[in-house]
C-alpha positions, 0 to 999 in steps of 0.5 A: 306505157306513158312518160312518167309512169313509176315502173314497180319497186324491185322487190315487187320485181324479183318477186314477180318473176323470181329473178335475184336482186343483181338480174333486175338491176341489170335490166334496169341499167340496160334499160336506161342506157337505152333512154326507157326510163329514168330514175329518181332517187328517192322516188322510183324509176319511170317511163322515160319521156323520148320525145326529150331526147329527140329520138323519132323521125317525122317523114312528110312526103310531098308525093302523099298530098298530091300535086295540087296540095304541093304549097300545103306541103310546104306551108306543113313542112316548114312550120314542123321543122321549125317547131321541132327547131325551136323546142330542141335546136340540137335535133337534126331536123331534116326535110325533103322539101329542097327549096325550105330553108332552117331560120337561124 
């Protein structure tokens, strides 16, 4: 499911998969602590966006490109993991690449 899609209401819930009340909260709580969805009061409860939370691994190797394309890899690898750095300074950004270094 997409970031931002409303999860149906929990009344449609229980009745979908006859569970009480306190089973579906539940499972919504679980479910937010893991950063699934989010909940707006007043609005529903919703796919959660994880690229904002800075949960996903991006793995470049330099081997998959070959020996002639090792530039391109750097040249690739650097501008990603500034980019990542830029959009959320808190996510660690690692790379494989041992001669770039992270502009601060």
């Amino acid at each position: 499911m997409s970031p931002g899609v409303p999860l149906p209401g929990v009344l449609d819930l229980r009745t979908e998969f006859e569970v009480s009340q306190g089973t579906v909260e539940k499972a919504f709580v679980a479910l937010e602590s893991q950063g699934l969805i989010e909940r707006k009061p007043r609005k529903g409860v919703f796919v959660a966006d994880r690229t904002a939370t800075g949960e996903m691994a991006i793995v470049l190797k330099s081997q998959l490109l070959g020996v002639e394309a090792s530039q391109s890899y750097r040249i690739a690898c650097t501008a990603l993991t500034e980019a990542l750095h830029e959009r959320n300074p808190r996510w660690q950004v690692n790379n494989d690449c041992p001669e770039l270094k992270l502009k601060r």
